[in-house]
C-alpha positions as CSV (number, residue, x, y, z in Angstrom):
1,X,-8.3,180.8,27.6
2,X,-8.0,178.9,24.6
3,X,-6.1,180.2,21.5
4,X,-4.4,179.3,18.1
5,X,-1.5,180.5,16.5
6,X,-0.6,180.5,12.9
7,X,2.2,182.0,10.8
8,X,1.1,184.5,7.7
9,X,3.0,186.9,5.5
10,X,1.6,190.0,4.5
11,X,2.8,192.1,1.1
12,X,4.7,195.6,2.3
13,X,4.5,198.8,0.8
14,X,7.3,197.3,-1.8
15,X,5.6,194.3,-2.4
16,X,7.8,192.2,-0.2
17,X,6.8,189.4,2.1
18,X,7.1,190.4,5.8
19,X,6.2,187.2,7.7
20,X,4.5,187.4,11.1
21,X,2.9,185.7,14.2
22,X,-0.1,185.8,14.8
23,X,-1.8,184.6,18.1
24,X,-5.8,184.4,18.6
25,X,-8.2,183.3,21.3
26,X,-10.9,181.1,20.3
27,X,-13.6,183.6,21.2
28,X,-16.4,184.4,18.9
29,X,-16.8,188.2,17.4
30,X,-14.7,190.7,17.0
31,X,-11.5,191.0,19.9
32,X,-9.1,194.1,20.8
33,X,-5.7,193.4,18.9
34,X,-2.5,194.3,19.8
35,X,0.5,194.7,17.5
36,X,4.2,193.2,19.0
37,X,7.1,194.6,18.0
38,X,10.5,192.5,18.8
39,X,13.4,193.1,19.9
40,X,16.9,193.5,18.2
41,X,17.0,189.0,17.8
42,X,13.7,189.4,15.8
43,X,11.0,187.4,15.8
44,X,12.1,184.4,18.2
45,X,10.2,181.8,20.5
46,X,10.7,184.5,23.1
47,X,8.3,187.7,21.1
48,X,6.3,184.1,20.0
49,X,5.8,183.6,23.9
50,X,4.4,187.0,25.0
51,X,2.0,187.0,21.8
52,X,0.5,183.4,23.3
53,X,0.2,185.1,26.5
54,X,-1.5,188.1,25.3
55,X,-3.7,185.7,23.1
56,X,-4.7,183.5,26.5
57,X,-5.8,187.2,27.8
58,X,-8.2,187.6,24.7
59,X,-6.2,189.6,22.6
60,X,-5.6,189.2,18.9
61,X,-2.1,189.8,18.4
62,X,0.4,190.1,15.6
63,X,4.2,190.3,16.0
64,X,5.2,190.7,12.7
65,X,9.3,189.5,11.8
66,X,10.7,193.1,11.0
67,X,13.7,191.4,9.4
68,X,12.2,189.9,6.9
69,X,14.0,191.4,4.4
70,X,17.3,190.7,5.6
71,X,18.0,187.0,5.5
72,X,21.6,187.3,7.1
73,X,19.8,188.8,10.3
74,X,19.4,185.8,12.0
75,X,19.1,185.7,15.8
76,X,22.6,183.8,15.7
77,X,24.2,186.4,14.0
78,X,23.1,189.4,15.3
79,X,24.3,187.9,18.8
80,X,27.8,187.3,17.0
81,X,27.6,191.1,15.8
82,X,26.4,192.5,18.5
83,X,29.2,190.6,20.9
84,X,31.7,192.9,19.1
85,X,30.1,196.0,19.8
86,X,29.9,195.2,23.5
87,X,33.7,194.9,23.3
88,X,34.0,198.4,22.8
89,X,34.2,200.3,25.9
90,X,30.4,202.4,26.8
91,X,31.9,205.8,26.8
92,X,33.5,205.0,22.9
93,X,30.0,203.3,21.5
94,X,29.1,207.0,20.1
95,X,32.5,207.4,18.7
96,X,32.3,206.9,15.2
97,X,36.5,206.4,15.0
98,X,36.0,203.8,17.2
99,X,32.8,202.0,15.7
100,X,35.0,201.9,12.2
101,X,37.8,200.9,13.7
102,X,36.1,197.8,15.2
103,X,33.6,197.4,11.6
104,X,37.3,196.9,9.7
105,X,38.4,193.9,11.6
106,X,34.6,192.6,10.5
107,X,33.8,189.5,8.3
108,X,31.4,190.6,5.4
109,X,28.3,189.3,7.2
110,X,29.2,190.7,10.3
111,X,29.9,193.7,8.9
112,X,26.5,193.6,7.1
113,X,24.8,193.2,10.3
114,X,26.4,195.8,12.6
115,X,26.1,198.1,9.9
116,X,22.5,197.1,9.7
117,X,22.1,198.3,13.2
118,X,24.7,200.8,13.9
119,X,25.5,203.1,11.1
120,X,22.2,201.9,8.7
121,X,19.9,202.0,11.7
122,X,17.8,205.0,10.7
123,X,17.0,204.4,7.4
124,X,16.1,200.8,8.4
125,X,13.7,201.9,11.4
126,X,12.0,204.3,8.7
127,X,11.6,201.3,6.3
128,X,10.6,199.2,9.7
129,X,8.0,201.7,10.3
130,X,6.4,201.5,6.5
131,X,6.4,197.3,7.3
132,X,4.7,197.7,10.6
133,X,1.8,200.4,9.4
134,X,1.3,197.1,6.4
135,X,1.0,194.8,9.0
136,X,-1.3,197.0,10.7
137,X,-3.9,197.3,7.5
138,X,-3.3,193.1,7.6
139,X,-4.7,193.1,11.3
140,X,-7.6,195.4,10.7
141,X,-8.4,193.5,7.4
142,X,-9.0,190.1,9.8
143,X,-12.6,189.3,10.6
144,X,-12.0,188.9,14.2
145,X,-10.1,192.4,14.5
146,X,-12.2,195.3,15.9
147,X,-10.9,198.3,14.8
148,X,-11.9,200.6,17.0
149,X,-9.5,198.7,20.2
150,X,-6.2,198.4,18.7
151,X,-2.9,198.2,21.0
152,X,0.8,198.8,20.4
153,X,3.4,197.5,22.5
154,X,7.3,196.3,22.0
155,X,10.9,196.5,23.6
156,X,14.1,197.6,22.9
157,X,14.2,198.1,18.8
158,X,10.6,197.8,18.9
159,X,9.9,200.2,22.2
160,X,11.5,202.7,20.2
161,X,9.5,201.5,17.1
162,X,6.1,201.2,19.3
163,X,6.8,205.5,19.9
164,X,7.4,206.3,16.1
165,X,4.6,204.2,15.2
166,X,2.2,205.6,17.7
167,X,2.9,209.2,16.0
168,X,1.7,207.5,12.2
169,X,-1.5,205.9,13.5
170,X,-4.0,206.7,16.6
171,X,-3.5,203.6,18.5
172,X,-6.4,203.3,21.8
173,X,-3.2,202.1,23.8
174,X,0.3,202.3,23.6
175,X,3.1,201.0,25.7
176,X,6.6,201.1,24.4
177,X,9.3,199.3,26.9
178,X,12.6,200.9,27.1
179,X,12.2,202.3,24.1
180,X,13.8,205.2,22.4
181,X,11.9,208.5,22.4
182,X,10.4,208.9,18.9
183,X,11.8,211.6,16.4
184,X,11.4,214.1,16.0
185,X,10.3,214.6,19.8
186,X,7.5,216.9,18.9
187,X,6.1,214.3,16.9
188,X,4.5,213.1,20.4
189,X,1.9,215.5,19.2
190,X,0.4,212.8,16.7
191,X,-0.3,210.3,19.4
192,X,-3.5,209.8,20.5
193,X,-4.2,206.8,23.1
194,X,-2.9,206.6,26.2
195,X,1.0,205.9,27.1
196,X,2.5,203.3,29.6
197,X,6.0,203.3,29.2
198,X,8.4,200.7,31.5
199,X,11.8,201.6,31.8
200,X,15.0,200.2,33.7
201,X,16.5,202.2,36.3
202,X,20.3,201.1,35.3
203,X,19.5,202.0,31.4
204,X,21.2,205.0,31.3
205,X,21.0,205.4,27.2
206,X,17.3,204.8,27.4
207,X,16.5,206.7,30.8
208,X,18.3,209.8,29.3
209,X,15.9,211.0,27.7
210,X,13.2,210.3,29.7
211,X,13.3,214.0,30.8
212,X,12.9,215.6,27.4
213,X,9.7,213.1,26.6
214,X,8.0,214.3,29.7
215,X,8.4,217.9,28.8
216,X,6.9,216.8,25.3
217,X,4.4,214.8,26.9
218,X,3.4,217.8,29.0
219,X,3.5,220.4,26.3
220,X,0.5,218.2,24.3
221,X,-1.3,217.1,27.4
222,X,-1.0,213.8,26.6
223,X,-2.2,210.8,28.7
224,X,0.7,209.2,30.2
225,X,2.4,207.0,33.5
226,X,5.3,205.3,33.3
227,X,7.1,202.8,35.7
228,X,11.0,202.7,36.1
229,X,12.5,199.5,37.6
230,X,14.8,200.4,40.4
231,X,18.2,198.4,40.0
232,X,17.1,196.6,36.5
233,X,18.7,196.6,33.2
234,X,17.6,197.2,29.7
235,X,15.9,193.9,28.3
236,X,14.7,192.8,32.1
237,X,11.2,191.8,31.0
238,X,13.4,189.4,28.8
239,X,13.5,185.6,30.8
240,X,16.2,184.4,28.2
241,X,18.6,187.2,29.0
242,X,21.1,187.9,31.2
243,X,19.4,190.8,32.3
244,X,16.2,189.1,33.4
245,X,14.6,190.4,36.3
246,X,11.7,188.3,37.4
247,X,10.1,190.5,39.9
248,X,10.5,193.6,37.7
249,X,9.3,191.7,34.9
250,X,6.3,190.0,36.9
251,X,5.3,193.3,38.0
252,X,5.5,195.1,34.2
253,X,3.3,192.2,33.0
254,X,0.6,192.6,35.6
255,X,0.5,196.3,35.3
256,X,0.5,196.0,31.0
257,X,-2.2,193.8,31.3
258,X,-4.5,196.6,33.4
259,X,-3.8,199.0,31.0
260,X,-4.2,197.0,28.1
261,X,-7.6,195.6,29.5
262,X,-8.3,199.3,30.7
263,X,-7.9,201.1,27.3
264,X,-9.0,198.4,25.1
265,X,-11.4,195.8,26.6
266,X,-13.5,197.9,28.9
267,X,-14.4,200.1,25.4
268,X,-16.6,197.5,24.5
């Protein structure tokens, strides 16, 4: 299917320019959209990728660049950053000793961006989420937007993000992958579409707390499946990253699409 793409900015709730990408099939009417949450590198050719595929699919979608804000968070140098947190061992990345100990040996950007994501990362998700329910009034404000389909999906930073945001706004479909669970956990309340979450067997952080979200999801009768990928690690659907499992991430696309198709196309 055809489509076009085009890049916009959209004012926040502060009045500041949050850029996006938005991806559109050439298809007359109003379509289901989907809003794409990155990843921890942001808005990069990669998120641009899956937003083209979605739009070949004959979905409107709009992955908005969450870091707009923060001109130092460039894919290069959160990569740098992020490098020097993988340094410290898994068992002392909770250890607050430890993550100062490393964030004193840091260059001033460096120790902006870690910061950013380590010991700044809640306020900045909350200030993500106000960003992401601005983009959403953008995507309902477009002529080709039907409001009545909308879809939320994203990974890593943004599965988390795709939870939180689904408890702020009743989205038709939702599916977060290996995202955080959102907080606080009885906010899974507030969600109203149906949930297909994708996890990786080997994510241990992520997969964690997989058991207290099913409880939650079970307390509110909430629609929900989810898929864990045997043997994978966190980021797999990712083809750029180490981590990159094609089969697992073949399979997750497949299975998206149904749902997405499912929950929003078939309401026609």
């Amino acid at each position: 299917m055809d489509f076009l793409t085009r890049t916009i900015a959209f004012k926040s709730f502060d009045d500041v320019d949050i850029t996006a990408y938005v991806a559109e099939p050439v298809l007359e009417g109003k379509q289901p959209t989907i809003i794409l949450v990155h990843e921890a590198w942001g808005l990069n050719q990669q998120i641009k990728h899956v937003a083209d595929q979605y739009a070949q699919q004959g979905f409107v979608t709009i992955a908005p660049h969450l870091f707009s804000r923060e001109k130092d968070l460039t894919e290069q140098a959160i990569e740098k950053a992020m490098m020097r947190i993988w340094q410290i061992p898994p068992e002392k990345r909770n250890d607050p000793t430890a993550i100062r100990s490393m964030m004193e040996s840091l260059p001033p950007k460096d120790h902006r961006v870690v910061n950013y994501f380590f010991t700044g990362r809640e306020e900045a998700e909350k200030v993500m989420i106000k960003d992401l329910l601005f983009c959403l009034s953008y995507a309902k404000s477009l002529d080709n937007t039907d409001t009545d389909r909308l879809g939320v999906t994203g990974f890593c930073l943004g599965g988390g993000l795709t939870y939180q945001l689904a408890t702020e706004y009743p989205f038709n479909a939702v599916v977060p992958f290996y995202g955080a669970n959102p907080k606080p956990l009885d906010a899974v309340a507030k969600i109203n579409g149906p949930i297909f979450a994708v996890y990786a067997g080997e994510d241990q952080r992520i997969t964690s707390g997989v058991p207290a979200l099913v409880e939650s999801i079970i307390r509110y009768k909430k629609t929900f499946q989810m898929k864990i990928y045997q043997g994978t690690q966190h980021a797999f659907f990712n083809e750029t990253r180490p981590s990159y499992n094609k089969a697992a991430a073949q399979d997750a696309w497949i299975m998206t699409l149904a749902f997405f198709h499912k929950n929003l196309k078939a309401k026609q």
